[in-house]
MILO-410444 format. One record per residue (C-alpha): residue in one letter; residue number from 1; x, y, z; chain. Coordinates in Angstrom, 2 decimals, padded with zeros to 5 digits, m for minus. Layout:
N
{rec 'A' NUM {X Y Z} 'A'};
...
END
This chain:
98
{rec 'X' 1 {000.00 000.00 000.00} 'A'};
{rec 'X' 2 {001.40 003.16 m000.79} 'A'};
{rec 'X' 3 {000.03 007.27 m001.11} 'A'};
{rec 'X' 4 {002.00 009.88 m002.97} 'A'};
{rec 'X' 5 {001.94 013.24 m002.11} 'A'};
{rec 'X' 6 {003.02 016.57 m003.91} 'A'};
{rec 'X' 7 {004.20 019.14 m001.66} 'A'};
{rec 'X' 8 {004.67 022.99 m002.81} 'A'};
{rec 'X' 9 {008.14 024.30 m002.48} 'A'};
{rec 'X' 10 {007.60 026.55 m000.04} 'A'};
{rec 'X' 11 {006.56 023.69 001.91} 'A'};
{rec 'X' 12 {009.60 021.36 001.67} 'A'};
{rec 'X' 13 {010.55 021.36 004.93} 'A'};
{rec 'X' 14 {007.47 019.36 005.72} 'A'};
{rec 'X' 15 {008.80 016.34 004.47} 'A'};
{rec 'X' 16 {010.85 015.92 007.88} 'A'};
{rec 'X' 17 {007.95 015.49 009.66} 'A'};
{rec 'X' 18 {007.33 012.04 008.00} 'A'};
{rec 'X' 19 {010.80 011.15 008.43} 'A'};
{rec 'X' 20 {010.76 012.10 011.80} 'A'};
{rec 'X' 21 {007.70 010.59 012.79} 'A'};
{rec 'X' 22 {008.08 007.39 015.09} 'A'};
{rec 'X' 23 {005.23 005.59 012.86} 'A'};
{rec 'X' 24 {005.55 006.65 009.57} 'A'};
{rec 'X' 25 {009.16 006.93 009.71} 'A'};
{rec 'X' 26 {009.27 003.32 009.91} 'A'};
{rec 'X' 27 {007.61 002.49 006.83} 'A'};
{rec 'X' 28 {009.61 003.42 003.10} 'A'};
{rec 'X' 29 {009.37 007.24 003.05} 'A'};
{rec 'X' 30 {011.40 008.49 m000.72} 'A'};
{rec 'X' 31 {011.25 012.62 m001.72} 'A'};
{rec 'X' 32 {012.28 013.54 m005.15} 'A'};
{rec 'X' 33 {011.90 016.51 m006.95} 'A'};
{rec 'X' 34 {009.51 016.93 m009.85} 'A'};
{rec 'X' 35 {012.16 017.65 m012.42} 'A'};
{rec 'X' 36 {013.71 014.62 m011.33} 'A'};
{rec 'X' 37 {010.90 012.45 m012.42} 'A'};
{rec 'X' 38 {010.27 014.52 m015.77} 'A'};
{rec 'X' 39 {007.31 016.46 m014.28} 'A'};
{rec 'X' 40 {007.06 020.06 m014.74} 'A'};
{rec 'X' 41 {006.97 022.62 m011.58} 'A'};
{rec 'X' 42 {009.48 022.77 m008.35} 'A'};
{rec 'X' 43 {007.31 020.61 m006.58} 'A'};
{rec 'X' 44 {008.32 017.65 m003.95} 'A'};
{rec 'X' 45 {006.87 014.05 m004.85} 'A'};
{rec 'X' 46 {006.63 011.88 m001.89} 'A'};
{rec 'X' 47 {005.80 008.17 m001.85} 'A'};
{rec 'X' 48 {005.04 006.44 001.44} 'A'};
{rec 'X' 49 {004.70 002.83 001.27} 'A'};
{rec 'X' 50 {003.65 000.71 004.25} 'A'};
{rec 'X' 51 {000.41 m000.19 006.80} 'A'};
{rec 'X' 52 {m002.81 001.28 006.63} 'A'};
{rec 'X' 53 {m001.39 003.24 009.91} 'A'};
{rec 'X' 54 {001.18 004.65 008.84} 'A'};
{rec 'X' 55 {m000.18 005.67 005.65} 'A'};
{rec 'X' 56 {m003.52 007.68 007.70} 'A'};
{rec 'X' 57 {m000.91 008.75 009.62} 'A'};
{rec 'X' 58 {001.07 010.34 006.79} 'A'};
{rec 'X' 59 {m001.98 012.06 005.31} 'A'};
{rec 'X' 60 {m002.63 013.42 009.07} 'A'};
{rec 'X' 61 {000.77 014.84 009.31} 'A'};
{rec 'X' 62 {000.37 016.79 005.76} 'A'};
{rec 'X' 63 {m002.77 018.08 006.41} 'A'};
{rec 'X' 64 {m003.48 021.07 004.96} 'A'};
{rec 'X' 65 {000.16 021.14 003.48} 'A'};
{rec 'X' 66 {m000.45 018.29 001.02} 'A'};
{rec 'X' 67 {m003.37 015.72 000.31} 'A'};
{rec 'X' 68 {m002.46 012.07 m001.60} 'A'};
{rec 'X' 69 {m003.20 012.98 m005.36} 'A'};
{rec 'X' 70 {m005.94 010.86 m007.33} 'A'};
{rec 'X' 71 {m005.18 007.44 m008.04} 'A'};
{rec 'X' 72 {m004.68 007.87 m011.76} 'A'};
{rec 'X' 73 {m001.89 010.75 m010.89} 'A'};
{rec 'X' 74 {m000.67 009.17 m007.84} 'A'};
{rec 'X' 75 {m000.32 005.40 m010.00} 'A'};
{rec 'X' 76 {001.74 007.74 m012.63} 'A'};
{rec 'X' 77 {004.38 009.20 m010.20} 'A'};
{rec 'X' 78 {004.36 005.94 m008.45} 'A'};
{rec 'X' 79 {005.46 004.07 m011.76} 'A'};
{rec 'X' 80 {008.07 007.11 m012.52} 'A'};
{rec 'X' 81 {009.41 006.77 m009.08} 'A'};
{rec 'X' 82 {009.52 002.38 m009.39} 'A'};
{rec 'X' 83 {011.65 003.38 m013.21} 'A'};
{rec 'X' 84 {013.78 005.33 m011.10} 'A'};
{rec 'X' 85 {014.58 002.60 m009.16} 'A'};
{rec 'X' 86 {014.79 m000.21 m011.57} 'A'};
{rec 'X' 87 {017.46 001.89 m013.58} 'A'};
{rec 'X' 88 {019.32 002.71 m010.85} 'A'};
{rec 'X' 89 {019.50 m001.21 m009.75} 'A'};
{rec 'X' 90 {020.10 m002.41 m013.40} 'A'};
{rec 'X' 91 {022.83 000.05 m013.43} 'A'};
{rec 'X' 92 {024.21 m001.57 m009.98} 'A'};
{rec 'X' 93 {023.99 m004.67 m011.71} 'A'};
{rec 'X' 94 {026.52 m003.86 m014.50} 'A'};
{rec 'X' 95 {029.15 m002.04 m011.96} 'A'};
{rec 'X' 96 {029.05 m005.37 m010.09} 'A'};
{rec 'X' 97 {028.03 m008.24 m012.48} 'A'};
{rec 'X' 98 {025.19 m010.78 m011.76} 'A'};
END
C-alpha cells in the first residue's frame, strides 16, 4: 500500500515530519523533486509505502500542506518513481556483475 503526495516548495521542509515521525518513519518514506521524475513545476513528490497506519498517519501529518493525489496521478508518479529505481538497480547490476 502506498500514497503519494506533492508538496509545494515553499513547503519542503514538511517532508521531515514524515521522516521524523516514530510511525511513519518506519515504513519506506522516498522525496524527489519533480524535475527529477520529468514532471514540470518545483514541486516535492513523496511516496510512502507501508500499513494502513502509517499511511492515515502520513496524510494526518500533511494536512493542509499536502493531500495524496488521485489514483490515476498518484499510480503515474508511483510508476516514474519504481523506473527510477529499476534503472538505478540495473545500473548496480553492471558495476558489479550478476
Amino acid at each position: 500500500m502506498y500514497r503519494v503526495f506533492r508538496i509545494p516548495p515553499a513547503q519542503a521542509e514538511k517532508t521531515n515530519l514524515l521522516v521524523g515521525d516514530d510511525v511513519v518513519g518506519r515504513q519506506s518514506v522516498t522525496v524527489r523533486d519533480a524535475k527529477s521524475l520529468g514532471l514540470r513545476g518545483d514541486d516535492r513528490y513523496v511516496v510512502v509505502e507501508g500499513s494502513e497506519p502509517a499511511l492515515a498517519r502520513a496524510v494526518e501529518l500533511l494536512k493542509g500542506t499536502a493531500e495524496p493525489l488521485e489514483a490515476a496521478k498518484a499510480d503515474d508518479v508511483y510508476r516514474r518513481f519504481r523506473a527510477q529505481d529499476d534503472q538505478a538497480a540495473s545500473g548496480m547490476g553492471l558495476i558489479f556483475g550478476p
